[in-house]
N, C-alpha and C positions, 0 to 999 in steps of 0.2 A: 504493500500500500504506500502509497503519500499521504502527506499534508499539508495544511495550509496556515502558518501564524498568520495573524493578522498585527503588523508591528510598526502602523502607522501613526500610532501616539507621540503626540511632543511636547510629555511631561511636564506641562507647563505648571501645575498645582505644586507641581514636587519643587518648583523653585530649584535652588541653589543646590538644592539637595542632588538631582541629578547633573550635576555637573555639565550641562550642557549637550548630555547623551539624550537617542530616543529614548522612549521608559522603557522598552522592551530592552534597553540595552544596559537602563541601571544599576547596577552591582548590588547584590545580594547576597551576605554571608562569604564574600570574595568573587562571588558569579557572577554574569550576567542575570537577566531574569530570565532572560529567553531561554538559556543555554539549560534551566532545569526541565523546561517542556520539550527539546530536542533532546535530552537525557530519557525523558522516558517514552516519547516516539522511539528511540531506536531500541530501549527493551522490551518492546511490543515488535518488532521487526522492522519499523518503518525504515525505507532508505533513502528518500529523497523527498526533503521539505521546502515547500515553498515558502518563500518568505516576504508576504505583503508589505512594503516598503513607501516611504518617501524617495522616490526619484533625486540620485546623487549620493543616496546611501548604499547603495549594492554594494560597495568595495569594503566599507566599516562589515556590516553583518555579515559579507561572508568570510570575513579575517578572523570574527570574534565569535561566531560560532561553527566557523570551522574544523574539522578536527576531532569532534565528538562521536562522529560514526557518519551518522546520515550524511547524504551531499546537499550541501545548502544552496536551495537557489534564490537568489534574490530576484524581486520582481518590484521595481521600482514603476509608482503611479506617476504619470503627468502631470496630474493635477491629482487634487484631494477630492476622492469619490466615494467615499462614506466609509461606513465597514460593508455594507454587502455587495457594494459595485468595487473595494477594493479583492473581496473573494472572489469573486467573477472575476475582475482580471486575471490576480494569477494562475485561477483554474486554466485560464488557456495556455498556462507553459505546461501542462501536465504530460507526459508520457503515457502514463496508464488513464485508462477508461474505470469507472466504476467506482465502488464506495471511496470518499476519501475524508480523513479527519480532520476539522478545521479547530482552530485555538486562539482567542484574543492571548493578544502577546503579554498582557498586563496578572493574569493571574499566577496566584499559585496555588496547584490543586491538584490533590494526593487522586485525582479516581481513577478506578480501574478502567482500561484505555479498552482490555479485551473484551470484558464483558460489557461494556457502552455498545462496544462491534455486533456483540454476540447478539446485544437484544436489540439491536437495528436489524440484524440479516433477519433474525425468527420472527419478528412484527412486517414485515415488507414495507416498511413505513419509507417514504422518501425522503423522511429527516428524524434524528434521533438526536433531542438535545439532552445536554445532563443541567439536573437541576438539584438547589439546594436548598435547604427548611433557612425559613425568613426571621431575622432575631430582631426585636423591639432595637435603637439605638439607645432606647432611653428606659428607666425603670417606669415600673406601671403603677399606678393607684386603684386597689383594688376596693370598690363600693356595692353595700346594700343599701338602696335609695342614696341615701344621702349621708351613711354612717362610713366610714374607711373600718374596712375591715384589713388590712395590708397592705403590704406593698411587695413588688419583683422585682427584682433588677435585672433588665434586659433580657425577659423571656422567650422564649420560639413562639412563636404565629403561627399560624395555620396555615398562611400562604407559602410557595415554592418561587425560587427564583431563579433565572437562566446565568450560569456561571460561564457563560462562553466557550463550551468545550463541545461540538458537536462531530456526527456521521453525518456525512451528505451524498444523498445518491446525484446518479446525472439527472436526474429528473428535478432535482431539487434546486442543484446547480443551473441548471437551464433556466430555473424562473426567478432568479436572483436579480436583483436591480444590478440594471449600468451605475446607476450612481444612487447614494442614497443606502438605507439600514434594512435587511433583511428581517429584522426582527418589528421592522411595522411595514411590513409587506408581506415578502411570502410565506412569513411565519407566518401569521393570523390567515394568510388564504390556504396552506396544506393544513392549521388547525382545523377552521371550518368544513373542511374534506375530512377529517380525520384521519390525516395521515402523515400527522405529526406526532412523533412518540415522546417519552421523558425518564430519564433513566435516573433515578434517587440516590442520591448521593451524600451517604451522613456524613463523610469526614472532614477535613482540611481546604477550606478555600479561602485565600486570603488575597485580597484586591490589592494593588497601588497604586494609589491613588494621590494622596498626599505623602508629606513628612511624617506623622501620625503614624500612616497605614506603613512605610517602611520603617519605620522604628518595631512597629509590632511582626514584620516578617521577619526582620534581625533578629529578635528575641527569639520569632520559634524556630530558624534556623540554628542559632546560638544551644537553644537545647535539645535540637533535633539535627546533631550534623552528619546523619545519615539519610534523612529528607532527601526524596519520599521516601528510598528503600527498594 
């Protein structure tokens, strides 16, 4: 199989913090960030990752995540075409035809890459996103009428949310925006079809976004420096 990062982010929130790198290319625990999701694309077998780019970056991403196993292609946009018109471009450097994994370049997240595969091929679904239980930001006040009976801090929801980590067939590929966000396009049109799946995912995802959010990925790399595993 291939894949697709999508590592068009220009870390702007991260300020200073990213040194002037794209965010996919911020250092992490000594890494890049990208460099942990090409880590475990190639212990699932993948060998050739595409890598959704800003135009004039091809020569940096393929120096700095070269090396790791997979062949890195770079696929540098002309212009800035969203996230679903930048997976559609690269999909046209593909080699191979058929299922292929896509990944915002910005997370980091422990899921199982095979079995996301597995329950895409056994659903025939033409998209298989993975999702994750939604946590309050903030503690909650718990009331009867008008009495506080407690308080939570920062509990799970009820809601699921899309962590950026999909299977996409060519069917799915083929209705992706030129430019513009798949996930208020042809996600909501293969949902309504129902034939869009979601693969639950209790463990590890962690976004970066701000200083904040990388301080708290240094930490769990700091006590996890076998991550993922």
């Amino acid at each position: 199989m291939e894949a697709i990062i999508l590592a068009g982010g220009k870390a702007e929130r991260l300020g200073e913090a990213a040194q002037g790198k794209p965010k996919a290319l911020v250092e992490i625990g000594g890494r890049p960030l990208a460099a942990y999701q090409v880590e475990q694309l190639r212990a699932v077998g993948v060998q050739r990752v595409l890598v959704s780019c800003a135009a004039g970056q091809e020569e940096l991403f393929e120096r700095v995540l070269g090396g790791i196993g997979p062949e890195i292609v770079p696929v540098g946009e002309p212009e800035p075409m969203g996230r679903g018109g930048g997976i559609r471009f690269a999909a046209q450097r593909r080699q191979e035809t058929g299922d292929v994994y896509a990944l915002n370049g910005d997370e980091l997240v422990d899921v199982g890459l095979e079995r996301l595969l597995d329950l895409h091929r056994s659903s025939a679904a033409a998209a298989t996103i993975t999702v994750v239980p939604l946590h309050s930001p903030f503690g909650v006040v718990e009331l009867e009428e008008d009495v506080v009976t407690g308080f939570r801090e920062a509990p799970r929801l009820e809601h699921w949310v899309s962590c950026g980590i999909y299977v996409l067939g060519n069917e799915a590929l083929a209705r992706f925006p030129e430019r513009g966000d798949h996930e208020t396009s042809t996600f909501p049109e293969l949902a309504a079809e129902r034939r869009l799946y979601a693969h639950r995912h209790e463990g590890i995802w962690l976004t970066v976004n701000t200083p904040k959010d990388l301080r708290v990925a240094e930490e769990h790399l700091a006590a996890n420096p076998d991550w993922p595993g």
